[in-house]
FITOR-323535 format. One record per residue (C-alpha): x, y, z. Coordinates in nm, 2 decimals, m for minus. Example, Ala and Ser with C-alpha at 12.3 -4.5 7.8 and 13.67 -1.06 7.14 Angstrom:
! residues 2
1.23,m0.45,0.78;
1.37,m0.11,0.71;
END
This chain:
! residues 410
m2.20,m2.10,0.22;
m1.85,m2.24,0.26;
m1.56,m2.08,0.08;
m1.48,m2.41,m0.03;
m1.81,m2.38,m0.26;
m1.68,m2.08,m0.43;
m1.46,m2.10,m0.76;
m1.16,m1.95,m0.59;
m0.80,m2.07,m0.62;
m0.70,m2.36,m0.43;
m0.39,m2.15,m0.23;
m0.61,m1.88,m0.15;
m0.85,m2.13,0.00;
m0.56,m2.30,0.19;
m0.49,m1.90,0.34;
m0.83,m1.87,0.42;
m0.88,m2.15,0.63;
m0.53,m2.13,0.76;
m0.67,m1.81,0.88;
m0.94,m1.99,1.04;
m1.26,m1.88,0.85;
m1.51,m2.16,0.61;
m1.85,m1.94,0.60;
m1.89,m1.68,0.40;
m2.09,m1.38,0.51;
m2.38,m1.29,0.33;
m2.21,m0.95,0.17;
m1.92,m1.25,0.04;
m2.15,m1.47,m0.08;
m2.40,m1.23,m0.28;
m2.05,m1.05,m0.38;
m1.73,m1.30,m0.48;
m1.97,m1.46,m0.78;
m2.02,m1.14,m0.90;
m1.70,m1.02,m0.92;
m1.52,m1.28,m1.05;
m1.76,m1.27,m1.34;
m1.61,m0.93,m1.43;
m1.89,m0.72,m1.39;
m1.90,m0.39,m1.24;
m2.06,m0.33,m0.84;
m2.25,m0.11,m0.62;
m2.22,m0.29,m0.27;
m2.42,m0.10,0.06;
m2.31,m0.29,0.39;
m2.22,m0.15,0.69;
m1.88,m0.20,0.89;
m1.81,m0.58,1.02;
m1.97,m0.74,0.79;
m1.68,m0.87,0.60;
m1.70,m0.64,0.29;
m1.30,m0.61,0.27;
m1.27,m1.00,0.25;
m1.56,m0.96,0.02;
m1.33,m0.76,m0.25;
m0.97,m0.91,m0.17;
m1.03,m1.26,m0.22;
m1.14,m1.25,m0.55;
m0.93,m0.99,m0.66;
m0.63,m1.19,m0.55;
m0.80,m1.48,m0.74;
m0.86,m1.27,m1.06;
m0.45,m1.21,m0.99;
m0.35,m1.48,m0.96;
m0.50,m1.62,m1.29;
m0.36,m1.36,m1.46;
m0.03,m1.26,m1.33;
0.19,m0.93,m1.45;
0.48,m0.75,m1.32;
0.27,m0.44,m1.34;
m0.01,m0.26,m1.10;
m0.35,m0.43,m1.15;
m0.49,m0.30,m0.87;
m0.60,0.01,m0.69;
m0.80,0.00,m0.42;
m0.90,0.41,m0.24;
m1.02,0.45,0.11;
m1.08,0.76,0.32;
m0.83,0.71,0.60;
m0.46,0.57,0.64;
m0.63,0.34,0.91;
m0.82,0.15,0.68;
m0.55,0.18,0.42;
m0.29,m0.03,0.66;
m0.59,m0.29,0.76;
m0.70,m0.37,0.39;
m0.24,m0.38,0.35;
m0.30,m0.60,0.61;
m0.55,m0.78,0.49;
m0.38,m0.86,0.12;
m0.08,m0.99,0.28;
m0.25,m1.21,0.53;
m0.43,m1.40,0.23;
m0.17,m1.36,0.00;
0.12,m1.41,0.20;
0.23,m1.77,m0.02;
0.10,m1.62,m0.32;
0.38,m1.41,m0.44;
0.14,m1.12,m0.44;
0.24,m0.81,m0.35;
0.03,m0.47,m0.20;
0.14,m0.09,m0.07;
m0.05,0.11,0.17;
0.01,0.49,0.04;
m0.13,0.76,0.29;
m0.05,1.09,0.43;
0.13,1.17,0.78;
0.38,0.91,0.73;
0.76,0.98,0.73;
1.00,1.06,0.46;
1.15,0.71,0.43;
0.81,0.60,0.37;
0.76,0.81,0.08;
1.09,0.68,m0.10;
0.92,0.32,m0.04;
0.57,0.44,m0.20;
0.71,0.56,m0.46;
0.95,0.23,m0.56;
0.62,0.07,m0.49;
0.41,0.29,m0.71;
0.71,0.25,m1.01;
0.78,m0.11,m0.93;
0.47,m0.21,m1.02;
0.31,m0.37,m0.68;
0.06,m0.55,m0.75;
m0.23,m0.42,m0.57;
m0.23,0.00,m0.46;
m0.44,0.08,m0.12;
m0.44,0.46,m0.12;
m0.60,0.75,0.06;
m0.72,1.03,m0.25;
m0.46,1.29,m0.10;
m0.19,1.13,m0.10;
m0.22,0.93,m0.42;
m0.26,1.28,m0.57;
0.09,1.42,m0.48;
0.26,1.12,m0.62;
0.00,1.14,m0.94;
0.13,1.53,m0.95;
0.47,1.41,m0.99;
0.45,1.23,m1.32;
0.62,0.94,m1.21;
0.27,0.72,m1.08;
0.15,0.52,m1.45;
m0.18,0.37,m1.36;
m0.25,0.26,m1.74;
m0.24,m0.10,m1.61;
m0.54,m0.11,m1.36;
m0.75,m0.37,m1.41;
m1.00,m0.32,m1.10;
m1.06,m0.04,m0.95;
m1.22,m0.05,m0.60;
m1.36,0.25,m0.38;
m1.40,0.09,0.02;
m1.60,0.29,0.21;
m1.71,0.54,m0.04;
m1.95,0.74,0.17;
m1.72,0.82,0.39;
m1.48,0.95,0.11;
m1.74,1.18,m0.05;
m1.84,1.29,0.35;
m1.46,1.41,0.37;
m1.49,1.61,0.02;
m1.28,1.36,m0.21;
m1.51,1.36,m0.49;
m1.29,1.58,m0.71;
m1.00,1.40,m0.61;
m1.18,1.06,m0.66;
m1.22,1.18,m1.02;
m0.85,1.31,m1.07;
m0.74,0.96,m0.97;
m1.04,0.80,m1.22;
m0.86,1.00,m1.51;
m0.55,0.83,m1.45;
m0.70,0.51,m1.50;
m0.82,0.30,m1.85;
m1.17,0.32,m1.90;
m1.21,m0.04,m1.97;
m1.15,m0.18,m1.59;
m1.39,m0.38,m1.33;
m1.53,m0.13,m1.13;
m1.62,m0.23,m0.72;
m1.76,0.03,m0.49;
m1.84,m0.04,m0.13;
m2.06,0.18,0.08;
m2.27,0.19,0.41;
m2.51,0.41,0.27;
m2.69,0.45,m0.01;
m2.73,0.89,m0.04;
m2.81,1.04,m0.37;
m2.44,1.11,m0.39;
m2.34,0.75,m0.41;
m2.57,0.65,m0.66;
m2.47,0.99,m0.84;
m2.08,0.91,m0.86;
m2.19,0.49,m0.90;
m2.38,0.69,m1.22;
m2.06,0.86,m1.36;
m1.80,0.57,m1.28;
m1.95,0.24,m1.32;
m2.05,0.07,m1.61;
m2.42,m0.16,m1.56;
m2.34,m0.25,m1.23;
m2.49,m0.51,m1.03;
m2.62,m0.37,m0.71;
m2.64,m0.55,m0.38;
m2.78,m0.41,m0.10;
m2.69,m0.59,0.29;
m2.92,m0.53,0.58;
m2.79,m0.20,0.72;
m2.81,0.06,0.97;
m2.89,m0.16,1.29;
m2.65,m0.27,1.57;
m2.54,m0.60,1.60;
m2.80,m0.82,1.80;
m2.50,m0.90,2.02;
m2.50,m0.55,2.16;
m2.66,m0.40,2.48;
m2.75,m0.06,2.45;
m2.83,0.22,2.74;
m2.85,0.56,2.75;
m2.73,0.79,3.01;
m2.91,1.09,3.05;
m2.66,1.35,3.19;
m2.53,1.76,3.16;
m2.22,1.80,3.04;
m2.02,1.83,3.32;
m2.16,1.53,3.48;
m2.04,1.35,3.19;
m1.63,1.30,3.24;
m1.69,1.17,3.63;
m1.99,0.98,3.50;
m1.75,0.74,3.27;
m1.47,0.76,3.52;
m1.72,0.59,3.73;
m1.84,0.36,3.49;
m1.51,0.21,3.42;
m1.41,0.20,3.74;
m1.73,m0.04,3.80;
m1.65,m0.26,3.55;
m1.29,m0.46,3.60;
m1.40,m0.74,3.36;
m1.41,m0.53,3.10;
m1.08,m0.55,2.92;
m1.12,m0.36,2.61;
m1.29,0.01,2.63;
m1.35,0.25,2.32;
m1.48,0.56,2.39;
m1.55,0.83,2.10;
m1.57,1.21,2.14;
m1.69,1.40,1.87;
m1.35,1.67,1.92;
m1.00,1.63,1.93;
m1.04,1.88,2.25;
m1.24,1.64,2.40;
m1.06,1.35,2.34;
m0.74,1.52,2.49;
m0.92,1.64,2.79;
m1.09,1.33,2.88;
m0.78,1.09,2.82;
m0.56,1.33,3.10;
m0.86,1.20,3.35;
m0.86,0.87,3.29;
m0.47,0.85,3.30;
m0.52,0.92,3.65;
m0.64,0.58,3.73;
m0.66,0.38,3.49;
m0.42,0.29,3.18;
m0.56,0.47,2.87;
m0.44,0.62,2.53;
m0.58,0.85,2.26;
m0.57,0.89,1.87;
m0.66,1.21,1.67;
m0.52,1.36,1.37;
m0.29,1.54,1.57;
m0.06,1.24,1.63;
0.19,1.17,1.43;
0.10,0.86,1.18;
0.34,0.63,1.28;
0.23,0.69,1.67;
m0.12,0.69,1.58;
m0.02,0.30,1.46;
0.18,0.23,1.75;
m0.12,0.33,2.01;
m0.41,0.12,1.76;
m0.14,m0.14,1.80;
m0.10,m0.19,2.15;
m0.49,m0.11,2.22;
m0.56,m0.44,1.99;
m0.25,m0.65,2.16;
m0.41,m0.58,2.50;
m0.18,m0.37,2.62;
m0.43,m0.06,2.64;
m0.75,m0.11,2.82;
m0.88,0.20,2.73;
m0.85,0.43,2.39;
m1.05,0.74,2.31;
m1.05,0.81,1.97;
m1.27,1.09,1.76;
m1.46,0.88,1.44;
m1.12,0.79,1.34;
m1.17,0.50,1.45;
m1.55,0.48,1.37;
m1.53,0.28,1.05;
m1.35,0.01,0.92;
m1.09,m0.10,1.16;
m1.12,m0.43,1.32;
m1.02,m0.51,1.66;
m1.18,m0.77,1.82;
m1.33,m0.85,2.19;
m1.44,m0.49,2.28;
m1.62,m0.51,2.58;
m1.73,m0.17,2.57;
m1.77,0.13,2.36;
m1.88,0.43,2.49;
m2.01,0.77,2.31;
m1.90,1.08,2.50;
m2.13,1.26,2.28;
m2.41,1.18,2.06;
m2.27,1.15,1.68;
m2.43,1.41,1.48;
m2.52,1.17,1.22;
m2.71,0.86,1.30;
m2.55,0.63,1.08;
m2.23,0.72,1.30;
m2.37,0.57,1.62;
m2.42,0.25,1.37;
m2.07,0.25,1.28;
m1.93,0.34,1.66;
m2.14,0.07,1.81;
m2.01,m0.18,1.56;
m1.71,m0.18,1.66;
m1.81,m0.39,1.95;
m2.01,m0.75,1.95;
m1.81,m0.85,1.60;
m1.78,m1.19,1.50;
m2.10,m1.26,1.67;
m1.99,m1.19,2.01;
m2.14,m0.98,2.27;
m2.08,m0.60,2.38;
m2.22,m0.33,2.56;
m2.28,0.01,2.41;
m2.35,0.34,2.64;
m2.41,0.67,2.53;
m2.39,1.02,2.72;
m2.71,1.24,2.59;
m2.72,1.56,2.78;
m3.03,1.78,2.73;
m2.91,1.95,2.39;
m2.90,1.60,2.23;
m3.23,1.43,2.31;
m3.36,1.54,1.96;
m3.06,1.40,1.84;
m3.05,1.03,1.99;
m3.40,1.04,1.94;
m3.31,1.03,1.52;
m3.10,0.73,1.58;
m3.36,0.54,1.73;
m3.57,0.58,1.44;
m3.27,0.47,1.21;
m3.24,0.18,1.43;
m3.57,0.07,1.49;
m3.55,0.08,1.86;
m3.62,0.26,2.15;
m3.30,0.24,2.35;
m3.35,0.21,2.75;
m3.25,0.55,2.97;
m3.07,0.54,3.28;
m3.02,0.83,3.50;
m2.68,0.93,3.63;
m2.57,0.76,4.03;
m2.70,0.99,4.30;
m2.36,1.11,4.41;
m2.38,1.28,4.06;
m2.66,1.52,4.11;
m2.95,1.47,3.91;
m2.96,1.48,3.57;
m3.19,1.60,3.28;
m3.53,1.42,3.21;
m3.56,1.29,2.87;
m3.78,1.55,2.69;
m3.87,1.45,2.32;
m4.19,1.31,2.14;
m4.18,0.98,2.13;
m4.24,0.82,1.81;
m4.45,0.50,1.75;
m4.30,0.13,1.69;
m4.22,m0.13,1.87;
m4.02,0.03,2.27;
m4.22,0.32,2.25;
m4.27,0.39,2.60;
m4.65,0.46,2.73;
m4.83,0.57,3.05;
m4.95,0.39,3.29;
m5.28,0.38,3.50;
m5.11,0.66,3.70;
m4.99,0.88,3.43;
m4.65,0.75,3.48;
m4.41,0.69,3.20;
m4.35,0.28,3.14;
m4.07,0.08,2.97;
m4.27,m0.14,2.75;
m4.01,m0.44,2.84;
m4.08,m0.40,3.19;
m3.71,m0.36,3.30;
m3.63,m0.02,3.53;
m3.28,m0.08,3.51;
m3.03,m0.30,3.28;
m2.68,m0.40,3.45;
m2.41,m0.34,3.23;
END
């Protein structure tokens, strides 16, 4: 569908294009309709699929068609990341509109909380705010939220994962009861349908094709020991010189650390983790997206929600110790229906693990044993369950790929 079909304002439109995008994707075509008939909405899709587009273009439309000089808006999110994107976001579409939006999170500087609060009194128009934060200005009396018209929980599975629920009601009570209502998730647990129960009123509930890389991905395995693991990807990269853009995810800040000082030896490569300071943590995201960075290694910061484009390759130092994780690392490559490649390390602790996701995923993913000058690894030790890639013996007892390939160049 083209946006252009859609009943949205004509300036919004203009933005849109501007920004060069006509097609909707399916989660903003199923969606937009919806919501600008004012009903409530329970949306599952997973990351890079468009869902933030899906909520801020008719928001801004509903805005713009009834304007105020108070807050109508109040979007929550789990991390300050996704809080500046969505910021981001608002102003790119709404830059001639005359709309205006605050991104309120933690870790930021005291200048920045004098601005959040003349934002959160001024009355912007539209509130993008991580549940901590938006609590301490709450606390202080000054925050009036009796103005909200939609209220909008982005990636809400992620927020409950954290431990926000209590907060996410705290911040509920602040609001009027009669609002429009908009929550986003990539999953659909008992615990999103059980707060979707207690904050939204009939909902319409749309459910996107989940849990499964983009087809634009290639996906190996690596079957390694631990300490095989940090010389492994240090080899990797340097094997690859086409490949501009590298994430790599470790599952600890102590990880991350240690393998960034490796890579710094020959190559040029950054970190995130909560323990940078917020308004480094956005000048390192920045210059990995400019191209400045080749290489970031992030913990699952970074995992959900933030867009950067052209990623070559994303590679998981460990295996995520959820499986709808590994969906939301490998995303962040092959977006926008390009191509990427996605490796992960699985030592012999983690077979079990990986094993899990390809079930999730509905595909056996290819294994590839470590170079020779690493030593040999471990064998890949699990029960193999049926489907489409399960692997099978041959006439001589021998394990065989089922696509015939012994090896896939990366």
């Amino acid at each position: 569908m083209n946006f252009s079909d859609l009943k949205i304002h004509k300036d919004i439109l203009d933005a849109i294009f501007y920004m060069g995008f006509k097609n909707t994707t399916p989660i903003q075509e199923q969606t937009i309709p919806i919501i600008l008939e004012g009903k409530d909405l329970i949306a599952c899709a997973q990351t890079g699929t468009g869902k933030t587009a899906a909520y801020v273009i008719p928001v801004l439309d509903m805005i713009l068609s009834n304007p105020g000089s108070q807050t109508s808006t109040l979007i929550l999110v789990p991390t300050r990341e996704l809080a500046l994107q969505i910021d981001q976001q608002v102003q790119g579409i709404g830059y001639n509109l005359g709309i205006h939006s605050i991104a309120v999170y933690g870790g930021s500087a005291g200048e920045d909380w004098g601005q959040q609060k003349r934002a959160l009194t001024g009355g912007a128009d539209i509130v993008i705010a991580t549940p901590g934060k938006l609590i301490s200005h709450l606390n202080l009396g000054y925050v009036k939220f009796d103005t909200i018209k939609y209220l909008i929980l982005d990636e809400a599975d992620r927020m409950l994962d954290i431990g926000f629920f209590d907060d996410i009601m705290k911040i509920i009570s602040f609001v009027p009861k009669k609002r429009q209502t908009l929550m986003f998730s990539a999953t659909m647990a008992p615990n999103i349908r059980s707060l979707a129960g207690r904050i939204l009123n009939n909902p319409n509930e749309i459910n996107i094709a989940m849990s499964k890389p983009a087809e634009g991905v290639i996906q190996a395995v690596y079957l390694c020991y631990d300490n095989q693991k940090t010389a492994l990807i240090n080899k990797l990269i340097a094997d690859k010189p086409d490949y501009n853009s590298i994430l790599i995810f470790c599952s600890t800040k102590k990880k991350v650390s240690e393998l960034t000082r490796s890579l710094k030896k020959y190559n040029n490569a950054e970190s995130i983790s909560s323990d940078l300071e917020q308004a480094e943590r956005e000048k390192v995201l920045q210059r990995f997206k400019a191209g400045q960075t080749r290489i970031l290694v992030a913990t699952d910061v970074l995992s959900r929600g933030i867009d950067i484009k052209g990623i070559d390759l994303v590679i998981n130092f460990d295996v995520p110790g959820d499986a709808e994780d590994y969906v939301h690392r490998v995303g962040r490559t092959a977006r926008a229906d390009a191509t990427g490649v996605a490796l992960t390390l699985v030592n012999e602790k983690d077979m079990g693990s990986f094993q899990s996701i390809e079930k999730l995923i509905e595909k056996e993913i290819i294994k590839l044993t470590v170079p020779g000058e690493l030593g040999k690894g471990p064998e890949w030790k699990v029960g193999r369950h049926r489907g489409k890639g399960q692997w099978r013996k041959d006439a001589n007892g021998k394990k065989r790929n089922p696509s015939g390939r012994k090896h896939l160049k990366t």
